[in-house]
N, C-alpha and C positions, 0 to 999 in steps of 0.2 A: 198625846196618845188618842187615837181613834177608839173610842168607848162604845160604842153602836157598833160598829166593826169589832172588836174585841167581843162583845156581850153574842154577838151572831155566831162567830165561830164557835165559840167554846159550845152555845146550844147544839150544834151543827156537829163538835165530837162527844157533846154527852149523848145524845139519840141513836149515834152511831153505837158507841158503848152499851147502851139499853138495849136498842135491838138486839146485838150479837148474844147479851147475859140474855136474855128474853129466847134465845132459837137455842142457846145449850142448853137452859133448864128444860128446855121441852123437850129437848133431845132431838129436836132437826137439826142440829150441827154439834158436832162435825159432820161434813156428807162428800159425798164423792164428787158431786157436783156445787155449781155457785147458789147458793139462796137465794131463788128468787127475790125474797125482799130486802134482801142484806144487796142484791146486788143493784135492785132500783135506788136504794137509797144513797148508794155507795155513786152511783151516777150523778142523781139530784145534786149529792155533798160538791163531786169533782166539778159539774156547771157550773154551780155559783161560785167554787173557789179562782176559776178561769174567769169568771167575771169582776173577780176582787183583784185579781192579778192584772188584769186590763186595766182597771183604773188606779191602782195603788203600787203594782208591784209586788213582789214575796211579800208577806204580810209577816215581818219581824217584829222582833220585840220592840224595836221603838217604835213602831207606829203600833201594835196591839198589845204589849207586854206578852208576859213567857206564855201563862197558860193559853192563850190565843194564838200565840205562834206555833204551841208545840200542835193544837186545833188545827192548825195550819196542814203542818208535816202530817198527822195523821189521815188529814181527808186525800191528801195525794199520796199516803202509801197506800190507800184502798183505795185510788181507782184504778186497778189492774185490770177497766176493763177498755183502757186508753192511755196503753205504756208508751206514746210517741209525748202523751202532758206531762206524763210522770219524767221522762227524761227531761224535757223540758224544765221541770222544779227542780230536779238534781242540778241542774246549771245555775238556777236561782238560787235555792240553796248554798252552792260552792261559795258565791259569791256573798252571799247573806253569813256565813259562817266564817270569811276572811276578815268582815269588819266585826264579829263578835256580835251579830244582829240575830243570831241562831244559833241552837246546841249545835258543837258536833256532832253526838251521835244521831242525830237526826236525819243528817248530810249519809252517813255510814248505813244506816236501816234503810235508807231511800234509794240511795244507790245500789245496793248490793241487792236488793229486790228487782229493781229494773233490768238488773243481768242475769238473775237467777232467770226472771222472768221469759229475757232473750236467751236464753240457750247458754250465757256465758259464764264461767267462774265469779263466784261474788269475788269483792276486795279485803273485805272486813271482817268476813266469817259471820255476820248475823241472822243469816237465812239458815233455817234448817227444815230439815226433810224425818222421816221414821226409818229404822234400820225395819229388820223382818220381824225383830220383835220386838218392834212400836217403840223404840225408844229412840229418844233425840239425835242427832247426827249431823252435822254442819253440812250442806249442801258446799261441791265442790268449791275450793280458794284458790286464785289466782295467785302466785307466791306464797305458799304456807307458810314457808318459812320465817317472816318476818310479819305477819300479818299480826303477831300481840303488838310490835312498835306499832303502824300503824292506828290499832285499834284504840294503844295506850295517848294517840296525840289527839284520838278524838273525844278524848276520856269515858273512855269503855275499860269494863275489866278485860283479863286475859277468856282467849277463847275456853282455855281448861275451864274457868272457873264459870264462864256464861256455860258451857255445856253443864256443867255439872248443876246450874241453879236449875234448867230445864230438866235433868235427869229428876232431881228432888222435888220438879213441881210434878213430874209422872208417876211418877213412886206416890206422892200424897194423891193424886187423882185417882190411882186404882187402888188406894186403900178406902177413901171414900166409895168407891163400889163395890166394896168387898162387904165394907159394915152396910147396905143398904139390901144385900141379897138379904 
């Protein structure tokens, strides 16, 4: 295992995680538009993750172990500000999650971004959007109908039950603004 590589990513999605907790407590995000600095850093993260991939390849679990790889997946599902990379890691990924070198659902959240992204139906159901009144909603699925098999082979729950963990964390969100008025 690449331990200097491993110890980098994981800094590279803790700071990402920091900032994002750091712009909701303040209440700069959510916003209608990209955070400036959520979105420089989200840049910075995707460069250097194109330059570990240049020399190393997906950066999986056997060369980083999990927490580093999942560091991995993370920095390239936020760089949506260069979905031609992101696609590109969905191919990596495929491949990285055929020899078991990567979660599935990682494969699934990455993908289904990149199409939500382009215009297209996710596959997976993990992208979602707000209905009119702010709650959760799966962004359109390419074959609904069978999308829990698939989700269940990338070991994901069922969509029901992902929708409903998001309706429960909306519900405890605006009960915490409820008690702060």
């Amino acid at each position: 295992m690449n331990q200097n590589l491993a110890d980098e990513l994981v800094t590279m999605m803790t700071e990402d995680q920091r900032l994002l907790q750091q712009l909701f407590d303040s209440g700069e995000l959510p916003s209608d538009s990209y955070h400036p600095q959520m979105k420089a850093l989200h840049e910075q993260n995707a460069s250097r993750l194109k330059e570990i991939i240049g020399a190393h390849g997906w950066p999986g679990i056997s060369l980083v172990g999990e927490e580093a790889a999942k560091a991995a997946w993370l920095i390239a599902q936020h760089s949506v500000s260069d979905t031609d990379f992101m696609a590109e890691c969905v191919s990596l990924l495929e491949y990285a999650v055929s020899r078991e070198d990567a979660a599935g659902w990682q494969l699934a959240f990455l993908q289904d971004r990149v199409r939500t992204l382009g215009g297209e139906p996710q596959y997976y159901g993990t992208q979602f959007d707000i209905d009119e009144n702010g709650w959760p909603i799966p962004f359109p699925i390419e074959d609904s109908a069978t999308v829990n098999e698939r989700r269940a082979r990338l070991g994901l729950n069922s969509l029901e039950e992902r929708q409903e963990q998001m309706i429960e964390q909306e519900r405890k969100r605006r009960a915490n603004i409820e008690q702060t008025r």
